[in-house]
N, CA, C and O atoms as a MOPAC input file, in Angstrom:
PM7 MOZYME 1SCF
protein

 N      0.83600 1    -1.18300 1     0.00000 1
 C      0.00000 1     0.00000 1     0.00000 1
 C      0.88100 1     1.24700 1     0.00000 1
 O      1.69600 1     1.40500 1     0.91000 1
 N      0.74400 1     2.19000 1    -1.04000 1
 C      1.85200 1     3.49400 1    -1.00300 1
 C      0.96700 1     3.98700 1     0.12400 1
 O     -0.21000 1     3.76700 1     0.40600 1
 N      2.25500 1     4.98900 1     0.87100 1
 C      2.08800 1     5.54000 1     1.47900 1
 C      2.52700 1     7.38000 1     1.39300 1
 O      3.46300 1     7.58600 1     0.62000 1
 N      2.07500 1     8.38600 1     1.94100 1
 C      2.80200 1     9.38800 1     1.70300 1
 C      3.58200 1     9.64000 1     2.19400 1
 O      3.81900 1     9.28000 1     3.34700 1
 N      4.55100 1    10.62900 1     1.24500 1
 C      6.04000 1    11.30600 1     1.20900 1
 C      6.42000 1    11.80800 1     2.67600 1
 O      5.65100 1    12.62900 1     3.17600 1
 N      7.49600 1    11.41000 1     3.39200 1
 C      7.65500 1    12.11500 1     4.84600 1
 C      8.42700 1    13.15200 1     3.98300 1
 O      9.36400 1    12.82600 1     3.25500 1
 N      7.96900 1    14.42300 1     4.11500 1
 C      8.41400 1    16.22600 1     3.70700 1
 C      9.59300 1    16.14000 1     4.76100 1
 O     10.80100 1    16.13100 1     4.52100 1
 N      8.93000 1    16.07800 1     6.02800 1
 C      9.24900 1    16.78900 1     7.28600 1
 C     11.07600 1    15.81600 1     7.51600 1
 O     12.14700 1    16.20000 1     7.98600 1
 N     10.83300 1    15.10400 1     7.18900 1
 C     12.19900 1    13.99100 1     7.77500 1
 C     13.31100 1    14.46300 1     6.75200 1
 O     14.46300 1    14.71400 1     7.10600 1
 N     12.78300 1    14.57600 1     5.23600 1
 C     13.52700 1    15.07900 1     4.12900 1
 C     13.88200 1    16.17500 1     4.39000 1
 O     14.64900 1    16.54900 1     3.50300 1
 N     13.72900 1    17.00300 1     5.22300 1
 C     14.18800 1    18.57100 1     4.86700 1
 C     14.98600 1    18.97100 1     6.38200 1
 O     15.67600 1    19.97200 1     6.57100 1
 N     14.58200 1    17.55500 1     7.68000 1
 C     15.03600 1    17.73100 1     8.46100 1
 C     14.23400 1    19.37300 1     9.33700 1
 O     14.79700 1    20.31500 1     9.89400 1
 N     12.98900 1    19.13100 1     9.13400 1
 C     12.77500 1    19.99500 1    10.06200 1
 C     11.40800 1    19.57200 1    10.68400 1
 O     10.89500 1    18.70400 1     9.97800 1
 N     10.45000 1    19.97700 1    12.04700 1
 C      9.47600 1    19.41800 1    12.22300 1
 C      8.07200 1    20.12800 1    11.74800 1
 O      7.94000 1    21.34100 1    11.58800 1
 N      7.24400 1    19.32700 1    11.59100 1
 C      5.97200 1    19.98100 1    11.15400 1
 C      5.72400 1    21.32400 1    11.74300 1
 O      5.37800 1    22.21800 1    10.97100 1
 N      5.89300 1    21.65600 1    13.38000 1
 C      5.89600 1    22.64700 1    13.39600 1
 C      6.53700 1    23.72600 1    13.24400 1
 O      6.10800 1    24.88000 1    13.24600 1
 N      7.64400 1    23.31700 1    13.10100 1
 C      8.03200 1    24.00300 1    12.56000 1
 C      8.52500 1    24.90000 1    10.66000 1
 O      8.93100 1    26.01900 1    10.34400 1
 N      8.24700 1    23.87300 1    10.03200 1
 C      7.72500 1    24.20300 1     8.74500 1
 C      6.30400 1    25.06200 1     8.82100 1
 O      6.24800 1    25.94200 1     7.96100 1
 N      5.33700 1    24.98400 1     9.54700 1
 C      4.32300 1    25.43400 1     9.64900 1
 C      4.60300 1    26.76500 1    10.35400 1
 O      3.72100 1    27.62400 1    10.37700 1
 N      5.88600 1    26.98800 1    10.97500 1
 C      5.55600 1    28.67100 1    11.66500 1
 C      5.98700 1    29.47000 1    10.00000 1
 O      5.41600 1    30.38600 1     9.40800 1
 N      7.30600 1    28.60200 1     9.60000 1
 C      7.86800 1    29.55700 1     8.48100 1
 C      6.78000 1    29.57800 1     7.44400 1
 O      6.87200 1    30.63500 1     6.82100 1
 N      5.72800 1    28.79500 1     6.98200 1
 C      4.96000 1    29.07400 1     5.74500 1
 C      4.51800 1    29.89100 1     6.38800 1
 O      4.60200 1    30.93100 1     5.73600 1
 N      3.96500 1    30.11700 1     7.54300 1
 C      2.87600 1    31.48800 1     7.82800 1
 C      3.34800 1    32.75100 1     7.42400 1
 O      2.58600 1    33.63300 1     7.02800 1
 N      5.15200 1    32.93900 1     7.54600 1
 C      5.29100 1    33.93600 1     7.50500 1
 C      6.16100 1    34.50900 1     5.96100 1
 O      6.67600 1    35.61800 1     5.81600 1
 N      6.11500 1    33.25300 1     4.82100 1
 C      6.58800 1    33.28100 1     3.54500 1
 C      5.09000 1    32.59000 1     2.71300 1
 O      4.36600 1    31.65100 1     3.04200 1
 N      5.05600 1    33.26000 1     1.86500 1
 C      3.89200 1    33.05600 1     0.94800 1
 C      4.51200 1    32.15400 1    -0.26900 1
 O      3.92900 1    31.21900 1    -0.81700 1
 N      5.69000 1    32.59300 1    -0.53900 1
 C      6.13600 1    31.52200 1    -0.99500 1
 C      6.39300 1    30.41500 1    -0.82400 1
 O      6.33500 1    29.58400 1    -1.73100 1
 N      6.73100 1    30.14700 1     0.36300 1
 C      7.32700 1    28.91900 1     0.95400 1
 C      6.13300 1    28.28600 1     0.51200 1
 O      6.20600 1    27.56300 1    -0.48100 1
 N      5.03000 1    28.44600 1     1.10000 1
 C      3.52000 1    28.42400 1     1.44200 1
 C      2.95600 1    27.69100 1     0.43500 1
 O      2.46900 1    26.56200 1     0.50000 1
 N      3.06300 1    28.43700 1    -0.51500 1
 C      3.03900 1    27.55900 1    -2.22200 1
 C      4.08700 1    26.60500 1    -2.43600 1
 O      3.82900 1    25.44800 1    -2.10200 1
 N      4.66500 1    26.72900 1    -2.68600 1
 C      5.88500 1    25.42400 1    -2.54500 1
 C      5.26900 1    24.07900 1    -2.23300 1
 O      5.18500 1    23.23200 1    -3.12300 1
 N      4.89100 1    23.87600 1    -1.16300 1
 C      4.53800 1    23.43200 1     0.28900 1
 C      2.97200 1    22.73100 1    -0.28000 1
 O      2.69800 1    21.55700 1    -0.03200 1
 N      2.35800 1    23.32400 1    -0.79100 1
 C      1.09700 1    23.41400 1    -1.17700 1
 C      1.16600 1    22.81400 1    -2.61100 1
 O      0.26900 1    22.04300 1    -2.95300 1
 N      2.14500 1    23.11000 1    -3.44500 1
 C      2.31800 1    22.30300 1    -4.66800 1
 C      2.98900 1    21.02700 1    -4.37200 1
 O      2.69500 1    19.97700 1    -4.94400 1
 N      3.96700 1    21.14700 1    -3.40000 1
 C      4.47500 1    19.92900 1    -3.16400 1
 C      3.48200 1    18.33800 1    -2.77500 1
 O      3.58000 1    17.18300 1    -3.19100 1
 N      2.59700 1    18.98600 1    -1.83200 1
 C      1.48100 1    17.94100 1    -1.40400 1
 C      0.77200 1    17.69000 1    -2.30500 1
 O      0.55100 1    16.49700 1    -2.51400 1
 N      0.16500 1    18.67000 1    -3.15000 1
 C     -0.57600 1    18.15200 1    -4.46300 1
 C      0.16600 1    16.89400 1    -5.24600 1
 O     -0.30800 1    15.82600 1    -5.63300 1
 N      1.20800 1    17.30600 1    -5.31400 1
 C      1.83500 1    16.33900 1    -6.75400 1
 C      2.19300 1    14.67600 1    -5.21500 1
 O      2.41400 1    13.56300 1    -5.69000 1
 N      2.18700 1    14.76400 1    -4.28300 1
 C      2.45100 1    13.85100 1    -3.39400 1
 C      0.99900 1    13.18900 1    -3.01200 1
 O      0.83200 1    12.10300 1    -2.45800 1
 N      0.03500 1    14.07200 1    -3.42600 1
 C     -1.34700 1    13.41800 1    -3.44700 1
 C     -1.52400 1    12.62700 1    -4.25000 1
 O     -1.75100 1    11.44400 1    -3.99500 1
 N     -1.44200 1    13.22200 1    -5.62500 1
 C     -1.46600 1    12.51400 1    -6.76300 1
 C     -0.66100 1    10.94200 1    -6.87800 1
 O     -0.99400 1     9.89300 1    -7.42800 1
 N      0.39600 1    11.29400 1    -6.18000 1
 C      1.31500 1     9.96800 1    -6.83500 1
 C      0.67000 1     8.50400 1    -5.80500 1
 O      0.75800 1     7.29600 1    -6.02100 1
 N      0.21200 1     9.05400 1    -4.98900 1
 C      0.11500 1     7.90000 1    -4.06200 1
 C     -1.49300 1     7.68500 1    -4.01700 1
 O     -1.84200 1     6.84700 1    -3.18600 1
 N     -2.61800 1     8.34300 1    -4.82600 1
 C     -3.62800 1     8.12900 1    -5.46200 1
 C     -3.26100 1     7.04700 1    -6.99200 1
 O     -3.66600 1     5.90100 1    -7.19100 1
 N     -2.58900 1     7.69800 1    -7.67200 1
 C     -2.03900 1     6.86300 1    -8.34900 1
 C     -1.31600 1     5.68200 1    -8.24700 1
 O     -1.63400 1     4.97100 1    -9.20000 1
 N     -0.22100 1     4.95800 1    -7.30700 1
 C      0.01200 1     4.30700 1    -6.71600 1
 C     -0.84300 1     3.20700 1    -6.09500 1
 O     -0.60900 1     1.99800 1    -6.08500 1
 N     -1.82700 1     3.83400 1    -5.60400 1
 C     -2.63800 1     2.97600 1    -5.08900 1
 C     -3.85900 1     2.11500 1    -6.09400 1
 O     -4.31300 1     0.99300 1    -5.86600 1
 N     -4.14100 1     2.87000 1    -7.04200 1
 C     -4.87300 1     2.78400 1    -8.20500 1
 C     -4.23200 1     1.73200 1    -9.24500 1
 O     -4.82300 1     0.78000 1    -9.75600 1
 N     -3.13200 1     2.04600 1    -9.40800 1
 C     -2.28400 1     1.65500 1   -10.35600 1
 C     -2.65500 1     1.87400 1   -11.60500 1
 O     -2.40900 1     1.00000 1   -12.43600 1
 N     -3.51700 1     3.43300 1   -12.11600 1
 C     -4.19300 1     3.50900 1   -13.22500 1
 C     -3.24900 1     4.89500 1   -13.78200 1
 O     -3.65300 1     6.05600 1   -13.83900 1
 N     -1.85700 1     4.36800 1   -14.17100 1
 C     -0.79200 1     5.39300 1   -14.77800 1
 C      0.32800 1     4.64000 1   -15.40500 1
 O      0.68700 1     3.59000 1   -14.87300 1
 N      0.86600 1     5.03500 1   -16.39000 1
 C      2.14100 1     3.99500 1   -17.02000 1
 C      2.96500 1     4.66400 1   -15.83900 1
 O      2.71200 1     5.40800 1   -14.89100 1
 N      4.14400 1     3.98900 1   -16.40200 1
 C      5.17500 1     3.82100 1   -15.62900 1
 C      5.95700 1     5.67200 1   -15.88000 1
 O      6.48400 1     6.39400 1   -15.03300 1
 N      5.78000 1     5.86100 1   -17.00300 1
 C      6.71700 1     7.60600 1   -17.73300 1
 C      5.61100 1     8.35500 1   -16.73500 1
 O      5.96100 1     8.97200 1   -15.72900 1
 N      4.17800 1     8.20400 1   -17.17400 1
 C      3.91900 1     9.07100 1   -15.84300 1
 C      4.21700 1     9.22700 1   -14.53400 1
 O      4.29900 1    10.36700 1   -14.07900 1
 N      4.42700 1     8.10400 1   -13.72200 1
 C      4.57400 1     8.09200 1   -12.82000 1
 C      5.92100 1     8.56500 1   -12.22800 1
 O      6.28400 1     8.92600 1   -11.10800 1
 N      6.61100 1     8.39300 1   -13.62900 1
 C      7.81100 1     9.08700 1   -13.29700 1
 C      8.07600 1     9.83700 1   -13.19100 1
 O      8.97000 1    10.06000 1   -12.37500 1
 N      7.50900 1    10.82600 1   -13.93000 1
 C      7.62700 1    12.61500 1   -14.32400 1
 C      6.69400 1    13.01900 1   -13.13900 1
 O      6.86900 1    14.22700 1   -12.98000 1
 N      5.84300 1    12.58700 1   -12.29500 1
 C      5.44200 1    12.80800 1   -11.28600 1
 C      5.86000 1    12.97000 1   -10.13300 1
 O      5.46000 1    13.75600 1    -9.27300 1
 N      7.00400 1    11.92700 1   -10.08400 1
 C      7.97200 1    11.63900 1    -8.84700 1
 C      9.46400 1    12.96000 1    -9.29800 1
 O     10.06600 1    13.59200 1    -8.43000 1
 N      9.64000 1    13.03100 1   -10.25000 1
 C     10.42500 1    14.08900 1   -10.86400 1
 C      9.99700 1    15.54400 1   -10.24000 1
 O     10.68900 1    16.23800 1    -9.49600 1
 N      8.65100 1    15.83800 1   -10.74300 1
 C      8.41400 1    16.97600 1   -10.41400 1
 C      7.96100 1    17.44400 1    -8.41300 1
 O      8.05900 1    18.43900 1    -7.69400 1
 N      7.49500 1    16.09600 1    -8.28400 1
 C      7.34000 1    15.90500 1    -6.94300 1
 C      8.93500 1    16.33800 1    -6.02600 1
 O      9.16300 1    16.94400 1    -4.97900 1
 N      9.69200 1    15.74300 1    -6.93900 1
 C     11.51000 1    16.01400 1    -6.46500 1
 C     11.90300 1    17.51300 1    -6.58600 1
 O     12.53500 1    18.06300 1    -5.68400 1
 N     11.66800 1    17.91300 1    -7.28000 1
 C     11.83900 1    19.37000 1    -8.09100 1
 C     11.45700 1    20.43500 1    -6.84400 1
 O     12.09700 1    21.40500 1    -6.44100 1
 N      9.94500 1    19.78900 1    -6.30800 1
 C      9.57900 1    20.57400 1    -5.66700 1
 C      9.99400 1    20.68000 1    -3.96700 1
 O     10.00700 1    21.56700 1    -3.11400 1
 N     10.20500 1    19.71800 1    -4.01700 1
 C     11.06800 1    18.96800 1    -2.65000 1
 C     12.36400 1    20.50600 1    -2.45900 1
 O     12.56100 1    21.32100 1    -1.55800 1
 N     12.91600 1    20.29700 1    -3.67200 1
 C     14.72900 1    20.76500 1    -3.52600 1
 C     14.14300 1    22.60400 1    -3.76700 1
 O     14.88600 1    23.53900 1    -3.46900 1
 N     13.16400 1    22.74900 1    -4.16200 1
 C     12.55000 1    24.33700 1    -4.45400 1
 C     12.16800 1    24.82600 1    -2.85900 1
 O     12.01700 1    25.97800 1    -2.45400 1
 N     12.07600 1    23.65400 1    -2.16200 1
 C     11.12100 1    23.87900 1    -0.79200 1
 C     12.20800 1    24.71600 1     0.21400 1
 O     12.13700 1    25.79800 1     0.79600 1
 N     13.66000 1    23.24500 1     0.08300 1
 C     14.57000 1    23.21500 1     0.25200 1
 C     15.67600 1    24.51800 1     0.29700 1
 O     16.33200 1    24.96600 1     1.23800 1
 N     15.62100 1    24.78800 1    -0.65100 1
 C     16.27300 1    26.12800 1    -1.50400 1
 C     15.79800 1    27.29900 1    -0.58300 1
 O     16.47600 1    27.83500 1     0.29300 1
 N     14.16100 1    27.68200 1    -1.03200 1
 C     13.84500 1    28.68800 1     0.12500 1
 C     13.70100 1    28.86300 1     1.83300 1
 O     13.51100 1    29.72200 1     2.69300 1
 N     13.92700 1    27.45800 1     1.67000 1
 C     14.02600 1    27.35700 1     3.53500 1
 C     15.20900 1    27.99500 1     3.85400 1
 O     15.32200 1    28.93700 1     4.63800 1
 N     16.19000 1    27.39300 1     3.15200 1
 C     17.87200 1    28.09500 1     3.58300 1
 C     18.24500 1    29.39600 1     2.96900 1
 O     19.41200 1    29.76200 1     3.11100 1
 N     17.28200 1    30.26900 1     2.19800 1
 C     17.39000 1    31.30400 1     1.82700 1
 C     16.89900 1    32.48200 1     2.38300 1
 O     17.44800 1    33.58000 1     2.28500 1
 N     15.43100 1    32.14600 1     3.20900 1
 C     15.07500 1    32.55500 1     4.39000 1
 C     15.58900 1    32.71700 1     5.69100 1
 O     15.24900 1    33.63400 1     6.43900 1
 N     16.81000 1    31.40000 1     6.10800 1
 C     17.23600 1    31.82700 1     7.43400 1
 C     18.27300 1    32.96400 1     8.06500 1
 O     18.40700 1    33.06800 1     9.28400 1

């Protein structure tokens, strides 16, 4: 059974604390917010198994993309 993406372990920080900094970056915020979308998707998909394999890839791609974008502005913010 897929399960969803741990954000919080990947970026090394805790929920709440990711959650004080989106309040106070709108960007981050989106990031954050696109990131879960495409992490919704994959593990809807996943579970379904109703996607080739190139999709699923370019999903996990962009899902990554958004990971290291999250990443990027966290340490650009501190």
């Amino acid at each position: 059974m897929p399960v969803k993406h741990d954000l919080y372990a990947d970026l090394g920080v805790t929920k709440e604390e990711l959650g004080k900094r989106r309040g106070g970056d709108a960007k981050l915020n989106a990031l954050v917010d696109q990131y879960d979308e495409l992490d919704a998707q994959i593990v809807g998909i996943e579970d379904k198994g109703d996607a080739s394999d190139d999709e699923l890839r370019t999903l996990k791609e962009k899902r990554l993309l958004a990971k290291d974008k999250i990443a990027r502005q966290l340490s650009e913010a501190s």
